[in-house]
C-alpha positions as CSV (number, residue, x, y, z in Angstrom):
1,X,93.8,83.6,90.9
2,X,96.7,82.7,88.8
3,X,98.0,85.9,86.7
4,X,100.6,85.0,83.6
5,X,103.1,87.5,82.0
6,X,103.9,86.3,78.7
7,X,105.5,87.7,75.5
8,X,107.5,85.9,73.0
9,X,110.0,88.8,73.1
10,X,112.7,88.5,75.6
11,X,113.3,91.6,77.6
12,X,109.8,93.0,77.8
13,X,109.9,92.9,81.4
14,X,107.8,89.6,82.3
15,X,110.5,88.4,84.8
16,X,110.7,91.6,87.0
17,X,106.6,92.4,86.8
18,X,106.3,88.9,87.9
19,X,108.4,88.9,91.1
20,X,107.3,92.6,91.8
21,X,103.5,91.3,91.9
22,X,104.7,88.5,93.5
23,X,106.2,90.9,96.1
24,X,103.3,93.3,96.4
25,X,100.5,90.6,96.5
26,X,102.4,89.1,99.9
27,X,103.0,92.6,101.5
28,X,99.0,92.7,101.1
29,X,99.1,89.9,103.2
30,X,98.3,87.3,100.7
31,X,99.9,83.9,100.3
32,X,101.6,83.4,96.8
33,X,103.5,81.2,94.4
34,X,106.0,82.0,91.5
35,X,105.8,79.8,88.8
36,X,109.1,80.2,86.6
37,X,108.0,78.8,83.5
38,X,111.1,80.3,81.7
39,X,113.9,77.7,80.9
40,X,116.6,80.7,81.5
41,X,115.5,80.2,85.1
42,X,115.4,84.1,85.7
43,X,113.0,84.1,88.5
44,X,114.6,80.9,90.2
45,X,118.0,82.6,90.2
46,X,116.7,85.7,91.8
47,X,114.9,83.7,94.7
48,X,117.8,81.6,95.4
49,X,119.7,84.3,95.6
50,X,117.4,85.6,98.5
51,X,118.0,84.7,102.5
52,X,114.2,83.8,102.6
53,X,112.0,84.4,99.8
54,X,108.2,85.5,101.3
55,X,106.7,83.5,98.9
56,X,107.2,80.0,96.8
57,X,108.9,79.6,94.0
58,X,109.5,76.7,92.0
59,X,110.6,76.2,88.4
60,X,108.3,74.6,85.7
61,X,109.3,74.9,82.3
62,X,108.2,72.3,80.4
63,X,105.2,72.0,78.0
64,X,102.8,70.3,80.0
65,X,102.9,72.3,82.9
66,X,99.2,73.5,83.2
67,X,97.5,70.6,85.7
68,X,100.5,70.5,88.1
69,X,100.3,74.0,87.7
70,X,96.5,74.6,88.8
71,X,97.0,71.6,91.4
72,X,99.7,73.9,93.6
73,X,97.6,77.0,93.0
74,X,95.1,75.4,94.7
75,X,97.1,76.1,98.0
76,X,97.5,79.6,97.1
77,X,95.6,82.8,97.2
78,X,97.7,83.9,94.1
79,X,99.9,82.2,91.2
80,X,102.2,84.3,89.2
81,X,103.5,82.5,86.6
82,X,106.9,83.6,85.0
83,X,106.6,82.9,81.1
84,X,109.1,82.4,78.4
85,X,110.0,84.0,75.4
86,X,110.1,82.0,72.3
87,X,108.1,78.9,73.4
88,X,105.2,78.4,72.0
89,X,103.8,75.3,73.7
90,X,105.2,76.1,76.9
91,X,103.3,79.9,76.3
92,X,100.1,77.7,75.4
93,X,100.3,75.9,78.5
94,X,100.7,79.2,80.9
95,X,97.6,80.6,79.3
96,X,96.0,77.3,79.7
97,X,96.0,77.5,83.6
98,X,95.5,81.1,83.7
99,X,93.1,83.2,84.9
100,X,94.5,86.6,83.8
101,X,97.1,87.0,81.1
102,X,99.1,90.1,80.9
103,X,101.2,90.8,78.2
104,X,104.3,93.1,78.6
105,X,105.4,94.9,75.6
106,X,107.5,98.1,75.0
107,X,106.8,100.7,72.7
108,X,108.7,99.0,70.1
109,X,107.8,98.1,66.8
110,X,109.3,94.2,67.7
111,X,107.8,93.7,71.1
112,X,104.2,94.6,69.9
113,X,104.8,92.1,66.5
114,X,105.9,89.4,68.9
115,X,103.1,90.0,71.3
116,X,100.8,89.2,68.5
117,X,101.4,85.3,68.5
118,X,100.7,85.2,72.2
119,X,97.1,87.5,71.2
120,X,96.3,85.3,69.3
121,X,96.9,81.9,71.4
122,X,94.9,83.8,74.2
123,X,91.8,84.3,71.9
124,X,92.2,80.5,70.9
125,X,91.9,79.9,74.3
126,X,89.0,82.2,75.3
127,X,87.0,79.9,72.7
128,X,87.2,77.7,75.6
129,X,87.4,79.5,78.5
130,X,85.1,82.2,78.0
131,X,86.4,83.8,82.0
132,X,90.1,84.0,80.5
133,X,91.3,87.8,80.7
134,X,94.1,89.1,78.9
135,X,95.8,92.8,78.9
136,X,98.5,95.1,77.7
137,X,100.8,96.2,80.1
138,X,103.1,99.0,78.5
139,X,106.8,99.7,79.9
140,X,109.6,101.7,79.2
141,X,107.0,104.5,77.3
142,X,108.6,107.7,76.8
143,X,105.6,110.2,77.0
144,X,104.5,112.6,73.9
145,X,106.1,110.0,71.3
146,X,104.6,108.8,68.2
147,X,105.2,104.6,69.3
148,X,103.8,105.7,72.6
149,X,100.8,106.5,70.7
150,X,100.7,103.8,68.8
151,X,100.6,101.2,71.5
152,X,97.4,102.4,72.8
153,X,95.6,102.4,69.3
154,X,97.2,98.5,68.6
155,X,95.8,97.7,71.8
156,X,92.5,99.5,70.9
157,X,92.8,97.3,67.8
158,X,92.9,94.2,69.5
159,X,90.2,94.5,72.0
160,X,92.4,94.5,74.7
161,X,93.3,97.0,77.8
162,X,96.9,98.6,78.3
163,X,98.2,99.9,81.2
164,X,100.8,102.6,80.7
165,X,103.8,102.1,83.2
166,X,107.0,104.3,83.4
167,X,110.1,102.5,83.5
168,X,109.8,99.9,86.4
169,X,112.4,99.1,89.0
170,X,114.5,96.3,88.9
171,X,113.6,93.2,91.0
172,X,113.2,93.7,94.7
173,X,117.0,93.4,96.5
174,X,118.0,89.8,97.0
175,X,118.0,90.8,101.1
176,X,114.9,92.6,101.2
């Protein structure tokens, strides 16, 4: 299964939900590779920073990332692939060798605007990959809001399936 978090907004969270699924899909007992498809490197600098990561990562940021990427999923239960913000092809690519695509946004008017180029790159790609998935996950909501509201109707909107989330930890500690 290989599971993509992309936006093309910076800062929705893509980096930390993709090393904390990372994280939880190997305390499950499952073997797992991080795919830091971000050219900032985020992901890559938190694993090196580790003593001994308890899963792979390696850095592939480049547009034509999407065989080599399905070839080393092949040895792995689960991919997570780390996307980047403001990268079209390279975003095209992730999607490409994904199974699931989830798209972190914030109840913001500019994260669910950029979130709708990546929408719509997933649907092109559901033309030819009818088993593609794609979802909303929310962060950051502040409860009883108006935005907070409005996330779920935009998803509504767009045929796709949020998951609220409260504010999310940081990435796991560089010793755990």
């Amino acid at each position: 299964m290989v599971i993509s978090f992309l936006n093309q907004k910076g800062g929705v969270g893509k980096t930390t939900l993709s090393v904390n699924v990372a994280a939880a899909l190997v305390s499950q007992g499952h073997k797992v590779l991080l795919i830091d498809a971000d050219k900032q490197g985020s992901a890559s600098t938190w694993a090196a920073l580790r003593e001994e990561p308890n899963f792979d990562v390696v850095s592939m940021a480049r547009e034509n990332m999407a065989k080599e990427a399905l070839r080393l999923a092949s040895d792995f239960a689960f991919t997570i692939i780390d996307g980047p913000p403001h990268a079209e092809q390279i975003a095209r690519s992730c999607i490409i060798a994904s199974d699931f695509v989830a798209l972190p946004i914030e109840p913001s008017g500019l994260s669910t605007w950029a979130s709708d180029l990546t929408v719509r790159q997933v649907r092109e790609a559901q033309d030819y990959k009818q088993t593609l998935k794609c979802g909303f996950v929310v962060s950051r909501k502040i409860r009883n809001t108006v935005i907070g509201r409005d996330i779920r109707v935009m998803a509504a909107e767009a045929g796709i399936r949020s998951s609220m989330q409260r504010s999310s930890s940081a990435y796991p500690s560089p010793k755990a």
